[in-house]
PDB file with one MODEL, atoms N, CA, C and O in Angstrom:
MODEL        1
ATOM      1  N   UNK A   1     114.623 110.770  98.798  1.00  0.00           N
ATOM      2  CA  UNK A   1     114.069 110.700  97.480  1.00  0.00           C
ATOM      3  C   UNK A   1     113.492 112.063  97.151  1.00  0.00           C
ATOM      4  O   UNK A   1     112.999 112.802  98.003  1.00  0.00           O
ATOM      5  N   UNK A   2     113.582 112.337  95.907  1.00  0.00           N
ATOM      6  CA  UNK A   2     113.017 113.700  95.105  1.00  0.00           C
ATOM      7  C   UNK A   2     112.199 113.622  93.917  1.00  0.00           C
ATOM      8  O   UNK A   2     112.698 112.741  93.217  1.00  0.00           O
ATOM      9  N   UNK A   3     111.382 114.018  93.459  1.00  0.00           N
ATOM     10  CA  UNK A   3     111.453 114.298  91.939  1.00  0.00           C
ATOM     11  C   UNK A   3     111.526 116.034  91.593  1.00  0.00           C
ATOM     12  O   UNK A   3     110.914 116.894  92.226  1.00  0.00           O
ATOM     13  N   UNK A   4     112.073 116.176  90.894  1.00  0.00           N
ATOM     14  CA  UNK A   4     112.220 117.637  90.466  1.00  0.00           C
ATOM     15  C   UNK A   4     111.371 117.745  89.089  1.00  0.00           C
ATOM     16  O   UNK A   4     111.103 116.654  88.584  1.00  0.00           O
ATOM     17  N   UNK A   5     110.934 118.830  88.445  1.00  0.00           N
ATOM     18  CA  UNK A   5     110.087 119.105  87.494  1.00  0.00           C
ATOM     19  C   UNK A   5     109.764 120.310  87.471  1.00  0.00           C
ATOM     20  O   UNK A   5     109.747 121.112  88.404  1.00  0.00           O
ATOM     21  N   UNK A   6     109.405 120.508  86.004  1.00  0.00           N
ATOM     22  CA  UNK A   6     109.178 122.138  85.472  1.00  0.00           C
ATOM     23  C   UNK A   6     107.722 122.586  85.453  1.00  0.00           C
ATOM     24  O   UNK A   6     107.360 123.742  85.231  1.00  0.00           O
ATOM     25  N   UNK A   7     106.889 121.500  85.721  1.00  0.00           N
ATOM     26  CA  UNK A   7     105.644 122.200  85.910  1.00  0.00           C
ATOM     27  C   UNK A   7     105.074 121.611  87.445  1.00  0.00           C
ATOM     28  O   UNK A   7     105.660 120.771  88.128  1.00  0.00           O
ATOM     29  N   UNK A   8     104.347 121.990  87.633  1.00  0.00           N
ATOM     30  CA  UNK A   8     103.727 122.291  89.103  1.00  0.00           C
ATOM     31  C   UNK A   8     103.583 120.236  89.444  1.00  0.00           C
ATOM     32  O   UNK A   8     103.158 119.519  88.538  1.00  0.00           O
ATOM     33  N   UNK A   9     104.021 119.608  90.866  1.00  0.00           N
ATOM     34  CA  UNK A   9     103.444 118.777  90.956  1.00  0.00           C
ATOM     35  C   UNK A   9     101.996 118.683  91.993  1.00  0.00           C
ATOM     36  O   UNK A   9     101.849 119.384  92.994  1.00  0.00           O
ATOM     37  N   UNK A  10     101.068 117.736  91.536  1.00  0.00           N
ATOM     38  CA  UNK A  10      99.817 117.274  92.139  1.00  0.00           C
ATOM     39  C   UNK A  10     100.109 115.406  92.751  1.00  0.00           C
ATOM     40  O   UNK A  10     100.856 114.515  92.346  1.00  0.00           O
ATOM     41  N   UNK A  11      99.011 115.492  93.965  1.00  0.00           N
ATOM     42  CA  UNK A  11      98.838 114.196  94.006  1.00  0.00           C
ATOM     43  C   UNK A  11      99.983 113.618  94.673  1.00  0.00           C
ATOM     44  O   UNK A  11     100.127 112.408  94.502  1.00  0.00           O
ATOM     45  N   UNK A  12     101.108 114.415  95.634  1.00  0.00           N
ATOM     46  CA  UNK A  12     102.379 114.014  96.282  1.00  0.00           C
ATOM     47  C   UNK A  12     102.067 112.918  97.370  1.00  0.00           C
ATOM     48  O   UNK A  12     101.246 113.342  98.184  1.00  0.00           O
ATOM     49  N   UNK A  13     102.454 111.730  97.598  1.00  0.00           N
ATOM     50  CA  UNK A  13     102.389 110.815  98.202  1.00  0.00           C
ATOM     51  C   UNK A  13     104.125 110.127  98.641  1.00  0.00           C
ATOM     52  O   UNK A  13     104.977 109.799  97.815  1.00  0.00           O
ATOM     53  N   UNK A  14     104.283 110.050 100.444  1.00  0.00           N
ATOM     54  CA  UNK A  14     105.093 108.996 100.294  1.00  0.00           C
ATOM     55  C   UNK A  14     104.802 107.840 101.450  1.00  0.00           C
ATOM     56  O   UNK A  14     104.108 107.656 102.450  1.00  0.00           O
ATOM     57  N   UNK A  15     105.955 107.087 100.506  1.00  0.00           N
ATOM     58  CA  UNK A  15     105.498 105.247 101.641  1.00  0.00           C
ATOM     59  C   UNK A  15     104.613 104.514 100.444  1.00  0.00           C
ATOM     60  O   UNK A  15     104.401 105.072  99.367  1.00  0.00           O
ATOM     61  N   UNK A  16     104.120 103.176 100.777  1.00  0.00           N
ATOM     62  CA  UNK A  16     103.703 102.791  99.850  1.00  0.00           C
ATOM     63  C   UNK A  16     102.813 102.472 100.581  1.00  0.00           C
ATOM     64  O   UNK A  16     102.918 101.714 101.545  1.00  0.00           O
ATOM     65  N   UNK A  17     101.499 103.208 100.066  1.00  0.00           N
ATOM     66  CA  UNK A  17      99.917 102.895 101.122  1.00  0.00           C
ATOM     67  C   UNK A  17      99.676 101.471 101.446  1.00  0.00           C
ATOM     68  O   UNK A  17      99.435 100.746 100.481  1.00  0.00           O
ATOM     69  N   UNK A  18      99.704 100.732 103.067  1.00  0.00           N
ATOM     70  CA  UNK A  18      99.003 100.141 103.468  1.00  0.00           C
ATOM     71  C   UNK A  18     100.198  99.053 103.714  1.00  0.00           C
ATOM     72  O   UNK A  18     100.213  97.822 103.744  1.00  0.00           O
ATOM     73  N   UNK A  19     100.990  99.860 103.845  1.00  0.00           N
ATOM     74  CA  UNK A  19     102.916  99.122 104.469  1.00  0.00           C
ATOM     75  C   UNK A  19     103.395 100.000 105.326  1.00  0.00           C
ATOM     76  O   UNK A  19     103.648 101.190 105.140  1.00  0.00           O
ATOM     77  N   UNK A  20     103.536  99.199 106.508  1.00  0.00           N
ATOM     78  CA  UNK A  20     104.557 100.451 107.270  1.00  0.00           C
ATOM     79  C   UNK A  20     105.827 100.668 106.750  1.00  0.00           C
ATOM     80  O   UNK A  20     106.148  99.553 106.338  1.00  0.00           O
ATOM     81  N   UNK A  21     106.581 101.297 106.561  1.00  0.00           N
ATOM     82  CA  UNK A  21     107.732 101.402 106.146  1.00  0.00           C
ATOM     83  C   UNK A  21     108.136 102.690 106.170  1.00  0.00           C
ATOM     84  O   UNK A  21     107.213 103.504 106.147  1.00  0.00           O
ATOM     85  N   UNK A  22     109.074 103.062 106.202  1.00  0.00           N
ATOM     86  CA  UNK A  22     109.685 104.699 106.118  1.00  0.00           C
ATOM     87  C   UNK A  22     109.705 105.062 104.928  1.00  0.00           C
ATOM     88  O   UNK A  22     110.356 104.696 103.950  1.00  0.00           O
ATOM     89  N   UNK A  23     108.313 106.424 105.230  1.00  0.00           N
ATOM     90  CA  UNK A  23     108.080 107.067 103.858  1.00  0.00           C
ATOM     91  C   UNK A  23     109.337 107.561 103.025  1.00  0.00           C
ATOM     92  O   UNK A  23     109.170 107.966 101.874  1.00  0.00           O
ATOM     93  N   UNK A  24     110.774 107.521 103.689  1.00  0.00           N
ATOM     94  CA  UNK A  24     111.533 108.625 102.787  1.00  0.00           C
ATOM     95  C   UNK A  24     112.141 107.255 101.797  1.00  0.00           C
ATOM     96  O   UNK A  24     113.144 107.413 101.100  1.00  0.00           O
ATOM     97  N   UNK A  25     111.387 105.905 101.844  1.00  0.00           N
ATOM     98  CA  UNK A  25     112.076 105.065 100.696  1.00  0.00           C
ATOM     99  C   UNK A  25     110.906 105.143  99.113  1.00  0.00           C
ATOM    100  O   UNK A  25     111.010 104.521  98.056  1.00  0.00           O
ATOM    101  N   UNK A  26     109.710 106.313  99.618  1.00  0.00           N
ATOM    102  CA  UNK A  26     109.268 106.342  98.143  1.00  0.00           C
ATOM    103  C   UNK A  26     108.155 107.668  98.027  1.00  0.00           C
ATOM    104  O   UNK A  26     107.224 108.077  98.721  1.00  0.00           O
ATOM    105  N   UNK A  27     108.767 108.061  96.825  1.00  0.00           N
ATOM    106  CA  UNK A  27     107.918 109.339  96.608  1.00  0.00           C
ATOM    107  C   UNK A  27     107.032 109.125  95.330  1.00  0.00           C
ATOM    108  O   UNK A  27     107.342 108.446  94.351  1.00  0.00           O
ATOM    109  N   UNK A  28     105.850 109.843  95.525  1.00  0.00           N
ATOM    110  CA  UNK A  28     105.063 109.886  94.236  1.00  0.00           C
ATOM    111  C   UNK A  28     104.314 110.774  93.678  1.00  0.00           C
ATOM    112  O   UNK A  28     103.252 110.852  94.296  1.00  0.00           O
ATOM    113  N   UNK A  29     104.369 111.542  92.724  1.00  0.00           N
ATOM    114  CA  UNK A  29     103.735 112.781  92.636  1.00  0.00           C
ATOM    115  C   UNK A  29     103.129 112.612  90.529  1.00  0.00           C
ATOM    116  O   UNK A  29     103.533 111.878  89.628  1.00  0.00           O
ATOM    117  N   UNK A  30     102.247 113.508  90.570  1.00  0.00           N
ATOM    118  CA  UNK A  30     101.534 113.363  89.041  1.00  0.00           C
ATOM    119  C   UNK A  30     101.352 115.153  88.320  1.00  0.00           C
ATOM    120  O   UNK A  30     100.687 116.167  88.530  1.00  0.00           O
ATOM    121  N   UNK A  31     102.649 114.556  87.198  1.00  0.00           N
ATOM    122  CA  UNK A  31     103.027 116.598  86.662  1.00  0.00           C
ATOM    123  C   UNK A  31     102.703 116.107  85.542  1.00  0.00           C
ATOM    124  O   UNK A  31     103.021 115.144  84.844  1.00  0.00           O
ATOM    125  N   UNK A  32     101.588 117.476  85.495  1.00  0.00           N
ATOM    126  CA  UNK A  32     100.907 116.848  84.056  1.00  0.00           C
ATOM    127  C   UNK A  32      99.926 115.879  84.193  1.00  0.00           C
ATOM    128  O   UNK A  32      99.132 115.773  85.128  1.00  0.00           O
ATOM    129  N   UNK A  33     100.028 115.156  83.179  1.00  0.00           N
ATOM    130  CA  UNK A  33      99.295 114.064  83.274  1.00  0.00           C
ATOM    131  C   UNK A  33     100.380 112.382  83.408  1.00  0.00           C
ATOM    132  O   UNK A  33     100.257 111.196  83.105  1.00  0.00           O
ATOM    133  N   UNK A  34     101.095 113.023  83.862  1.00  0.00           N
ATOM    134  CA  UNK A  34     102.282 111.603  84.015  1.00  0.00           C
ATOM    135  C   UNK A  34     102.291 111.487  85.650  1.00  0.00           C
ATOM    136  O   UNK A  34     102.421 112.416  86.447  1.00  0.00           O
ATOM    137  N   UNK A  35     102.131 110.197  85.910  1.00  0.00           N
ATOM    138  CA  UNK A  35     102.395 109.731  87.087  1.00  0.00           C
ATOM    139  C   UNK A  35     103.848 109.435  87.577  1.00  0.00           C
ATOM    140  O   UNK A  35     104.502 108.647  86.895  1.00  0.00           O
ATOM    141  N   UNK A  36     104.338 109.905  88.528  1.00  0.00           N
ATOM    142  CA  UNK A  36     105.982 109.632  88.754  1.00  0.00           C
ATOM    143  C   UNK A  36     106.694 109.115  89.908  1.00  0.00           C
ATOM    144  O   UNK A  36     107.338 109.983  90.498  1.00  0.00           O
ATOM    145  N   UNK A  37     106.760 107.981  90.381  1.00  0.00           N
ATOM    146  CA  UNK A  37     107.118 107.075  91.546  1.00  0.00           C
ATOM    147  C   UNK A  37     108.835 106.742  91.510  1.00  0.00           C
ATOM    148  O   UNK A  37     109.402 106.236  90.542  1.00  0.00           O
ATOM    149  N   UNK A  38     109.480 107.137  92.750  1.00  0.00           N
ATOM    150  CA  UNK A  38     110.683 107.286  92.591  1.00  0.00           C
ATOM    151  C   UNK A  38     110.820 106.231  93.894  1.00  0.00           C
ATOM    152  O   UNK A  38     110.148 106.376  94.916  1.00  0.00           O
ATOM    153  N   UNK A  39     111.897 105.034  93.681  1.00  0.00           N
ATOM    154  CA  UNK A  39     111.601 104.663  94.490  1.00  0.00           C
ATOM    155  C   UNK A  39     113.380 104.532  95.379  1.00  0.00           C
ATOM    156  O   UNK A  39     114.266 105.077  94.721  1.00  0.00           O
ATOM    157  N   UNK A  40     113.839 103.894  96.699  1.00  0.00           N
ATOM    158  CA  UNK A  40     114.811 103.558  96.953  1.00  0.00           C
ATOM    159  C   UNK A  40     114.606 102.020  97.797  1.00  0.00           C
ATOM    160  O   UNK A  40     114.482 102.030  99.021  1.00  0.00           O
ATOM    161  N   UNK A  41     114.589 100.953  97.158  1.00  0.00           N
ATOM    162  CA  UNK A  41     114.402  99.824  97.775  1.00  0.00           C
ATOM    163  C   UNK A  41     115.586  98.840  98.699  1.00  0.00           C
ATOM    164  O   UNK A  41     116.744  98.505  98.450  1.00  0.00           O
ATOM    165  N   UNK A  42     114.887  98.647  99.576  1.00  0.00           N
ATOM    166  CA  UNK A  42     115.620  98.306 100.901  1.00  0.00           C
ATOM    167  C   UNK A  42     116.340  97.040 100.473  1.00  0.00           C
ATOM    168  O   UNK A  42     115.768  96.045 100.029  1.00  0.00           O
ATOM    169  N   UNK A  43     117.933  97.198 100.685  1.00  0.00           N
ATOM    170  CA  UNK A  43     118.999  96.084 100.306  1.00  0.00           C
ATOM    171  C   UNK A  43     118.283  95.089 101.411  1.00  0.00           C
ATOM    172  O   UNK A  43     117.775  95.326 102.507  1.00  0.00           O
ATOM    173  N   UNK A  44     118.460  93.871 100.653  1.00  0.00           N
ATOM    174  CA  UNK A  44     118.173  92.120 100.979  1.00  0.00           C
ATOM    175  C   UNK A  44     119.367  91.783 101.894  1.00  0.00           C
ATOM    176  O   UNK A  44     118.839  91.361 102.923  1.00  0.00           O
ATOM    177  N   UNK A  45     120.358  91.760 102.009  1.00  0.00           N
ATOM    178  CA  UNK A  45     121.431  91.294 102.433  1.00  0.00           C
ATOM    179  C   UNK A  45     121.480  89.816 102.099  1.00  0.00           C
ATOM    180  O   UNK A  45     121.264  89.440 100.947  1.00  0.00           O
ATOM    181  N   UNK A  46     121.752  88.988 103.055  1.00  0.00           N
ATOM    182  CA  UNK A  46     122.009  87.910 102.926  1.00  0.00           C
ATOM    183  C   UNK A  46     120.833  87.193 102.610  1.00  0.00           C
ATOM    184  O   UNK A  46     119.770  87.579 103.096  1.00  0.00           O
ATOM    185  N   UNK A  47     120.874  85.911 101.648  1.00  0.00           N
ATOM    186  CA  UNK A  47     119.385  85.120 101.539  1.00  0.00           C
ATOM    187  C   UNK A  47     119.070  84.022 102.443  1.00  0.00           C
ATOM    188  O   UNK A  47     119.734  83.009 102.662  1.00  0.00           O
ATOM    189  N   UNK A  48     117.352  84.578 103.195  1.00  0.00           N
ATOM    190  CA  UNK A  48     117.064  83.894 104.148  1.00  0.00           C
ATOM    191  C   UNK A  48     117.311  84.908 105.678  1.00  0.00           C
ATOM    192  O   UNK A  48     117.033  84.512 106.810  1.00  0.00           O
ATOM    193  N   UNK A  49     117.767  85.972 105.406  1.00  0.00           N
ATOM    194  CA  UNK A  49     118.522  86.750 106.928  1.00  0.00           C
ATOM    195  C   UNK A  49     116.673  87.558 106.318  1.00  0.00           C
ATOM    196  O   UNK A  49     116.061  87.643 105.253  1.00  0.00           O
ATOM    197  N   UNK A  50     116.363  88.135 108.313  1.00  0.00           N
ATOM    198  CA  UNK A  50     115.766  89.435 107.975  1.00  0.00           C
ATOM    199  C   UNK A  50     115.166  90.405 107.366  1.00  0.00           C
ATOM    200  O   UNK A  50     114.008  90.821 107.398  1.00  0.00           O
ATOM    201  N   UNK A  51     116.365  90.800 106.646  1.00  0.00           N
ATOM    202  CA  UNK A  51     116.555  92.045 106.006  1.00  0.00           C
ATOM    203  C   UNK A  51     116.264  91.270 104.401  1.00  0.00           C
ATOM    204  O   UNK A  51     115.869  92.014 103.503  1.00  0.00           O
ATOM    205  N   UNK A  52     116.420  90.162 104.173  1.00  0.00           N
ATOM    206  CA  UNK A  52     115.878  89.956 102.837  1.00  0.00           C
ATOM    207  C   UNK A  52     114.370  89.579 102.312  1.00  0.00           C
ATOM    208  O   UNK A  52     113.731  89.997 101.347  1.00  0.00           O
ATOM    209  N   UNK A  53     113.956  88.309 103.664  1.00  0.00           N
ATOM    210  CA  UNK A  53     112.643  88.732 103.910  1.00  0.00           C
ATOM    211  C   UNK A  53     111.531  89.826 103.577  1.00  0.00           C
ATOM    212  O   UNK A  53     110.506  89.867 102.897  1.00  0.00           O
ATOM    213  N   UNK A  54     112.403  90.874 104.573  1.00  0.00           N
ATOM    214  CA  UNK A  54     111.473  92.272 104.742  1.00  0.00           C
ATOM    215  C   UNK A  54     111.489  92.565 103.106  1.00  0.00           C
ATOM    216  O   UNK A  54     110.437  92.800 102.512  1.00  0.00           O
ATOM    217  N   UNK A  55     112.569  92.536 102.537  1.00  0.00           N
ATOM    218  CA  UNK A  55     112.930  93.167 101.169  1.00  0.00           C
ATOM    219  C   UNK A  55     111.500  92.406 100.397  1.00  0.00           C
ATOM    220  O   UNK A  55     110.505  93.075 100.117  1.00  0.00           O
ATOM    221  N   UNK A  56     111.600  90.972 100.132  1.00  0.00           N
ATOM    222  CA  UNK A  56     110.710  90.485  99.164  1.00  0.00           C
ATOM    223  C   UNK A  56     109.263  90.824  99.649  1.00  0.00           C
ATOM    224  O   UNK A  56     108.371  90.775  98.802  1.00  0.00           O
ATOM    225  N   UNK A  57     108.986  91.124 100.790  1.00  0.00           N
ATOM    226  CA  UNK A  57     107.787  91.584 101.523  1.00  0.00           C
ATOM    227  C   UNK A  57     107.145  93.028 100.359  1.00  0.00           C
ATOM    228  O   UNK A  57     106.193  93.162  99.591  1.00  0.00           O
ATOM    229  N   UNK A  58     108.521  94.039 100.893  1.00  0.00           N
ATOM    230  CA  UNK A  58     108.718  95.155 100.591  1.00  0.00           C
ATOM    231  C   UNK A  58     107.758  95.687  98.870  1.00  0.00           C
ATOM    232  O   UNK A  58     106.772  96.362  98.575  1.00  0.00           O
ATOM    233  N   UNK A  59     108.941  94.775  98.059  1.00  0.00           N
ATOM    234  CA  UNK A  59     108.604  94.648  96.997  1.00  0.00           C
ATOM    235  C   UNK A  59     107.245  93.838  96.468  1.00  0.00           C
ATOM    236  O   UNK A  59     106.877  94.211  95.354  1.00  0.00           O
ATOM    237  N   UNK A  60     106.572  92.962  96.983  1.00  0.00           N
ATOM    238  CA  UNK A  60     105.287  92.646  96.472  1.00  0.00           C
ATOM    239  C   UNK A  60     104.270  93.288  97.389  1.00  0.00           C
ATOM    240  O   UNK A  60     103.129  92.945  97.078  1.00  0.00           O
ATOM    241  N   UNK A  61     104.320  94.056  98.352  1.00  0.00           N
ATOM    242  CA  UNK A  61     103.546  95.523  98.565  1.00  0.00           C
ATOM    243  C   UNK A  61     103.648  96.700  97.154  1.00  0.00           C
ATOM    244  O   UNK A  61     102.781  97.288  96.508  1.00  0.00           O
ATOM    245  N   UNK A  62     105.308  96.671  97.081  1.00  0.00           N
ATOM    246  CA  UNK A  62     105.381  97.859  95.741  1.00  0.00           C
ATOM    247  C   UNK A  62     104.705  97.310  94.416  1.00  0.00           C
ATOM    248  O   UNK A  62     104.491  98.075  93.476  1.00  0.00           O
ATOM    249  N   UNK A  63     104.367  95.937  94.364  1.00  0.00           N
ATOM    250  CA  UNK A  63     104.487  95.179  92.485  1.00  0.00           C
ATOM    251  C   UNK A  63     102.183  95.671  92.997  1.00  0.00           C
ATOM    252  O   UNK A  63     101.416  96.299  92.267  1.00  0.00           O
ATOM    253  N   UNK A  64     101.947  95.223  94.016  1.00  0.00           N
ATOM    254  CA  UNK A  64     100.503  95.364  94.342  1.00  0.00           C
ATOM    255  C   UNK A  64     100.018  96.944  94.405  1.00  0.00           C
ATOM    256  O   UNK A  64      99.137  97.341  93.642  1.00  0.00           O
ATOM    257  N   UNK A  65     100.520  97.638  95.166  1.00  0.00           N
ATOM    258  CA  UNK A  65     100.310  99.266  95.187  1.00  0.00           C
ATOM    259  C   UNK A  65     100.734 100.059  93.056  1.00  0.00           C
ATOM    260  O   UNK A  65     100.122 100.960  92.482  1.00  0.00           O
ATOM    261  N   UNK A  66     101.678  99.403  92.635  1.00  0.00           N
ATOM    262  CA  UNK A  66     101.983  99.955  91.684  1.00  0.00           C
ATOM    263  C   UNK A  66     100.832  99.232  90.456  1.00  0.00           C
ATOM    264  O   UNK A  66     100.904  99.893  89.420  1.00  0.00           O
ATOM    265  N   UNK A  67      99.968  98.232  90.356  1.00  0.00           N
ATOM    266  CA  UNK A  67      99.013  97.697  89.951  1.00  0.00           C
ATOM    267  C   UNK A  67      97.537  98.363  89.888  1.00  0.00           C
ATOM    268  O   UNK A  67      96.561  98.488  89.147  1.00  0.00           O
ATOM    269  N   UNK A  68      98.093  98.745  91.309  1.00  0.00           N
ATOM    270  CA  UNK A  68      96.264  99.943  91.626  1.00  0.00           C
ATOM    271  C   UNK A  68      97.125 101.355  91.052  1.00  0.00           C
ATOM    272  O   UNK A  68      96.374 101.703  90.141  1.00  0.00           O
ATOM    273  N   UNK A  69      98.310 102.397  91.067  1.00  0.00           N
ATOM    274  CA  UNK A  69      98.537 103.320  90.544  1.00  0.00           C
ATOM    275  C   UNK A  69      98.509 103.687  89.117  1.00  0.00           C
ATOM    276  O   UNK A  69      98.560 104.767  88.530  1.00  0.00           O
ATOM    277  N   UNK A  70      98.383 102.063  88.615  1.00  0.00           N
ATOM    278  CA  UNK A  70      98.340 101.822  86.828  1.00  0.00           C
ATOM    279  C   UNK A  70      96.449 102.139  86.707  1.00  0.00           C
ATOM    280  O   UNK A  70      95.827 103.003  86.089  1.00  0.00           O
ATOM    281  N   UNK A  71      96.178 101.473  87.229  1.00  0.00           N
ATOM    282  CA  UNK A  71      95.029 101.680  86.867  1.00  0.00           C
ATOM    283  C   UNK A  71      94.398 103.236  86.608  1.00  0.00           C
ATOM    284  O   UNK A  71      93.595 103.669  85.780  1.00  0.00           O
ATOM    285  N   UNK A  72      95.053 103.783  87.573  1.00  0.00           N
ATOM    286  CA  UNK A  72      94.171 105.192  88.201  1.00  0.00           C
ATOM    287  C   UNK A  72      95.088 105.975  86.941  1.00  0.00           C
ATOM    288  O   UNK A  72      94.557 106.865  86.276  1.00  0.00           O
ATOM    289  N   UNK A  73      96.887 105.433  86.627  1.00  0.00           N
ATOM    290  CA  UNK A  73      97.629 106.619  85.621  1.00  0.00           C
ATOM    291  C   UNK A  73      97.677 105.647  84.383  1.00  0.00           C
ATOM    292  O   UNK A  73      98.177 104.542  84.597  1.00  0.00           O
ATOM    293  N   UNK A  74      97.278 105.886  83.277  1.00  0.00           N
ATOM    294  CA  UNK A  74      97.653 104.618  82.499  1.00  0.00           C
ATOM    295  C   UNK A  74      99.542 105.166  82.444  1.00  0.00           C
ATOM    296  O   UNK A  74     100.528 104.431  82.382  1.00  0.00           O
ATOM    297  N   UNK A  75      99.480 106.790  82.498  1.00  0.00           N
ATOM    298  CA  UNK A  75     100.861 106.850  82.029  1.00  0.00           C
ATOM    299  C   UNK A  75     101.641 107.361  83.425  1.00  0.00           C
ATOM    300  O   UNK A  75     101.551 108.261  84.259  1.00  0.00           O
ATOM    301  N   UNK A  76     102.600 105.999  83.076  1.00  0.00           N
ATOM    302  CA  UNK A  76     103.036 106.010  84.548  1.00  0.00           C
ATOM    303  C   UNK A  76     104.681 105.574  84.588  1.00  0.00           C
ATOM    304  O   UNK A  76     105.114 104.648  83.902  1.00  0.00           O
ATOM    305  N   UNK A  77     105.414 106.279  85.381  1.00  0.00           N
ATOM    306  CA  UNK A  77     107.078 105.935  84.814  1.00  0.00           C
ATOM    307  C   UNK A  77     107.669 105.608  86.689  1.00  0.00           C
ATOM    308  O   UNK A  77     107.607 106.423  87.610  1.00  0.00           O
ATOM    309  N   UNK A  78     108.172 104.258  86.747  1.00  0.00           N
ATOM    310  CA  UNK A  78     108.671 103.637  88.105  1.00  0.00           C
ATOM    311  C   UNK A  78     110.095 104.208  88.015  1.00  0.00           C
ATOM    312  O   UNK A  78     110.623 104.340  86.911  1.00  0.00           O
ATOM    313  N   UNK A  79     110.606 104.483  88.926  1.00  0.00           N
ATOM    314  CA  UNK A  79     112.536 105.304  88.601  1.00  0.00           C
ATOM    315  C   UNK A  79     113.320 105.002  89.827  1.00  0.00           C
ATOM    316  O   UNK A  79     112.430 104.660  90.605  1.00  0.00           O
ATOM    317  N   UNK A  80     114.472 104.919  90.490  1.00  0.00           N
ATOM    318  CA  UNK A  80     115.389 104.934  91.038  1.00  0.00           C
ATOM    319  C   UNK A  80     116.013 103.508  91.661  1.00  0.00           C
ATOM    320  O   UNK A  80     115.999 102.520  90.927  1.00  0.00           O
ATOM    321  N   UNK A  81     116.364 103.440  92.529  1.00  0.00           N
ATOM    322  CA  UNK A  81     117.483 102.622  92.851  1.00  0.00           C
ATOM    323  C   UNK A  81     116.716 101.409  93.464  1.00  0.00           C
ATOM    324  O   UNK A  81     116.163 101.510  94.559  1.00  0.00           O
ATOM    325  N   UNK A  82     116.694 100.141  92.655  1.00  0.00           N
ATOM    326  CA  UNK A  82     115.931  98.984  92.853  1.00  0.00           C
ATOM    327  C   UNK A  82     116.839  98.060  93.754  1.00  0.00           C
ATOM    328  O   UNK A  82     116.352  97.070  94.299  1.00  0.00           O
ATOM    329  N   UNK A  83     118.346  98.444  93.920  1.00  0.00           N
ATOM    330  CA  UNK A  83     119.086  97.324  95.105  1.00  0.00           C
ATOM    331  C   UNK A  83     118.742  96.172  94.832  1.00  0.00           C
ATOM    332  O   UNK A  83     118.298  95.546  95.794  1.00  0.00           O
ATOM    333  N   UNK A  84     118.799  95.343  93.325  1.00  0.00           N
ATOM    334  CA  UNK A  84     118.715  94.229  92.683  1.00  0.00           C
ATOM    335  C   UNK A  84     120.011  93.516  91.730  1.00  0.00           C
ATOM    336  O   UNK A  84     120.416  93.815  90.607  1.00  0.00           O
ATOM    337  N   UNK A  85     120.401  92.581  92.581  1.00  0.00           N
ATOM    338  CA  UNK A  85     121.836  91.600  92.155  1.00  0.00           C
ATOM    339  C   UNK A  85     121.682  90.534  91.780  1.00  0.00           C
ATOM    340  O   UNK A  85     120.946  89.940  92.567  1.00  0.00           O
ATOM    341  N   UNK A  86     122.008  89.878  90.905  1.00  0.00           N
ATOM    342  CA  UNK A  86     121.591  88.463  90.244  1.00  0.00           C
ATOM    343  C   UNK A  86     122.852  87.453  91.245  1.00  0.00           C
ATOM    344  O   UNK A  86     123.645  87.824  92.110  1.00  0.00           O
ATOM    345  N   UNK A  87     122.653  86.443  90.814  1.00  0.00           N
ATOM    346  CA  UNK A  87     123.269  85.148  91.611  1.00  0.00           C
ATOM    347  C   UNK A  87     124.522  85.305  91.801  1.00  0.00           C
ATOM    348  O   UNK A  87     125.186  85.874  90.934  1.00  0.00           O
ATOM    349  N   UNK A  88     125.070  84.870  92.887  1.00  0.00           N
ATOM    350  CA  UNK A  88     126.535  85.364  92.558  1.00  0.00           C
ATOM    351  C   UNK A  88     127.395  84.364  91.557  1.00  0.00           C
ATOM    352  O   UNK A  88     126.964  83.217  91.445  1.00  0.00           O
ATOM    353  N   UNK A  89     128.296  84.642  91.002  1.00  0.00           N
ATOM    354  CA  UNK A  89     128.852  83.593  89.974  1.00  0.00           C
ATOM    355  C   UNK A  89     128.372  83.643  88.395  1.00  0.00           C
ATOM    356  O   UNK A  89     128.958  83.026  87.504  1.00  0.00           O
ATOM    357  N   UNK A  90     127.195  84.489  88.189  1.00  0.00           N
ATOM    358  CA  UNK A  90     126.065  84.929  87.258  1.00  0.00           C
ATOM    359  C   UNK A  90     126.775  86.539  86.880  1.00  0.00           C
ATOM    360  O   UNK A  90     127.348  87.263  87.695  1.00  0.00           O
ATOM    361  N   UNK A  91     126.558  86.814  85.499  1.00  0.00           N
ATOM    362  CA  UNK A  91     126.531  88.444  85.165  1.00  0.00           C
ATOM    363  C   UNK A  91     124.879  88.733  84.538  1.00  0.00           C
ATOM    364  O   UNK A  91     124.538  89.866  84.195  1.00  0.00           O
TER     365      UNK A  91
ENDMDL
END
């Protein structure tokens, strides 16, 4: 994960505080006065396996951490690859 930008960033953070997880699935940095969280969220695989578990885990650590980052940025922009598929048989 990256964010790139034309003015200086402050406030670089990765991982989502108070989850173990491998920091390189989220970056966060504040240019300007905009807060900017880039994220890459961990594919579910099958429902009920593991790996989907961990996923819904994953994500209501991110929906709770991104609740306290609102507070602190009112202006605040969430970005990258959410690895989210609706039902199969569904568009």
């Amino acid at each position: 994960m990256a964010i790139l930008a034309r003015s200086a960033l402050s406030e670089v953070t990765h991982g989502i505080p108070r989850f173990p997880d491998d920091p390189k699935r989220v970056i966060a940095a504040t240019v300007n006065d905009l807060r900017v969280v880039c994220i890459y969220a961990p594919n579910g695989q099958a429902l009920g396996s593991e790996k989907y578990v961990y996923k819904l885990r994953w994500y209501e650590e991110l929906a709770r951490w991104m609740r306290e980052e609102l507070e602190q940025h009112p202006r605040l922009a969430v970005l990258g690859d959410f690895n989210v598929a609706g039902r199969p048989g569904r568009a």
